[in-house]
C-alpha positions in Angstrom: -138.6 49.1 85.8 -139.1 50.0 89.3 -137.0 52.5 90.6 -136.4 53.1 94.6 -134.9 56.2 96.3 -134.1 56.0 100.4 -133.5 58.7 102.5 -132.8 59.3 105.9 -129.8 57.4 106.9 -127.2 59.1 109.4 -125.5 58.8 112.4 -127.8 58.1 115.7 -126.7 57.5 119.4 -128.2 53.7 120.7 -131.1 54.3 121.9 -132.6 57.2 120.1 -134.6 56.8 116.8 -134.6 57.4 113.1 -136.8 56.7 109.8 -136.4 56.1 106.9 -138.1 56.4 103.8 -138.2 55.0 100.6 -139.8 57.0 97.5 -141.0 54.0 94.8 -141.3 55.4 90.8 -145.3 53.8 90.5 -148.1 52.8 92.5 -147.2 51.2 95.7 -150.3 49.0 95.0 -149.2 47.6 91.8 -146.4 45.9 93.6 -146.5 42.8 95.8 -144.7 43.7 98.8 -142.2 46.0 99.7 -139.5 46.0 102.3 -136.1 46.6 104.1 -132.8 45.0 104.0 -129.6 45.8 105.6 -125.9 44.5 105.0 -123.0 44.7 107.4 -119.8 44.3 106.8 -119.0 40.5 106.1 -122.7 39.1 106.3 -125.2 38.9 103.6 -128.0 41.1 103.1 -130.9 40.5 105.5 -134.4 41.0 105.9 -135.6 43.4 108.4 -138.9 44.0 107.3 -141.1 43.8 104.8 -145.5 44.7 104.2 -147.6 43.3 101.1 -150.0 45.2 98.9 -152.7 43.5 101.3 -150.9 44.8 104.3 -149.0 41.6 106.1 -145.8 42.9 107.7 -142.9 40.6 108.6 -140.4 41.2 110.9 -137.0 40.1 112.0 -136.3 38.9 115.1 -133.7 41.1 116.0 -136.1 44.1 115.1 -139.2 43.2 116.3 -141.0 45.6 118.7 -138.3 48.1 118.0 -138.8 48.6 114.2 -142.5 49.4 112.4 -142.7 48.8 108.3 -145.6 51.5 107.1 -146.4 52.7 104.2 -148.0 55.9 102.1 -149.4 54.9 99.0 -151.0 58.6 98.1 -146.7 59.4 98.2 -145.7 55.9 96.7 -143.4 56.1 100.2 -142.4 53.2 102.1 -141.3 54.0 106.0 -139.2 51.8 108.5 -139.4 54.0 111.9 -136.6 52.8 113.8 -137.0 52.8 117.6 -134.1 52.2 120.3 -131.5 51.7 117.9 -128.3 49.5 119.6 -124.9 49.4 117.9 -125.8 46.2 116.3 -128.6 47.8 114.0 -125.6 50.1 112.1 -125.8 49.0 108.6 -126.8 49.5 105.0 -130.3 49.7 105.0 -131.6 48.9 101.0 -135.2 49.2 100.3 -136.5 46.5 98.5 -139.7 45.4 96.2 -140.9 43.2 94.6 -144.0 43.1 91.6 -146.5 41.0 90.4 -144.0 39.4 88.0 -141.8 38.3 90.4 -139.4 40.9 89.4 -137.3 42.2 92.0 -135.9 45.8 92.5 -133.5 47.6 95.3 -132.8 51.0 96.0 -129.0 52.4 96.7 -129.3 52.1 99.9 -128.4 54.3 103.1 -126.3 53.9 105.6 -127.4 53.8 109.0 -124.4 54.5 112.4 -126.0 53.7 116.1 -123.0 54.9 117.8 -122.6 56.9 121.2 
């Protein structure tokens, strides 16, 4: 069972930047991929990004260029450093993976306000 811890949520004027980061319970390169999701209000969960164990990242379109998936595997740490946030990025942010199996695995999630 892969367990996944975020941190670093909060409230952020548009514009300004934030990171999160996501603590995984074993080897970051025993899993396939790992990623980010977020949810608003009403709308399913989405992809925002995601990196594989080989090192492919995969972006939204509505993130891309602002947003960079990275990851620490001496920490098992998975980072999404969020540049020039807008209102529209305000969400729950879930980290995600995903492991050899095919299993799939979320953290609680933390919640992310771009307002001025």
């Amino acid at each position: 069972q892969v367990q996944l811890v975020e941190s670093g949520g909060g409230l952020v004027q548009p514009g300004k930047s934030l990171r999160l980061s996501c603590v995984v319970s074993q080897s970051i390169d025993s899993l396939y991929s790992t990623g980010w999701y977020r949810r608003t209000p009403g709308k399913q969960r989405e992809l925002v990004a995601s990196i594989t164990n080989g090192g492919s990242t995969d972006y939204s379109d509505s993130v891309a260029g602002r947003f960079i998936i990275s990851r620490d595997n001496a920490k098992n740490t998975v980072y999404l450093q969020m540049n020039s946030l807008k209102p529209e990025d305000t969400a729950v942010y879930f980290c995600n993976a995903i492991d050899a199996r095919g299993g799939v695995y979320w953290g609680q999630g933390t919640q992310v306000t771009v307002s001025s």
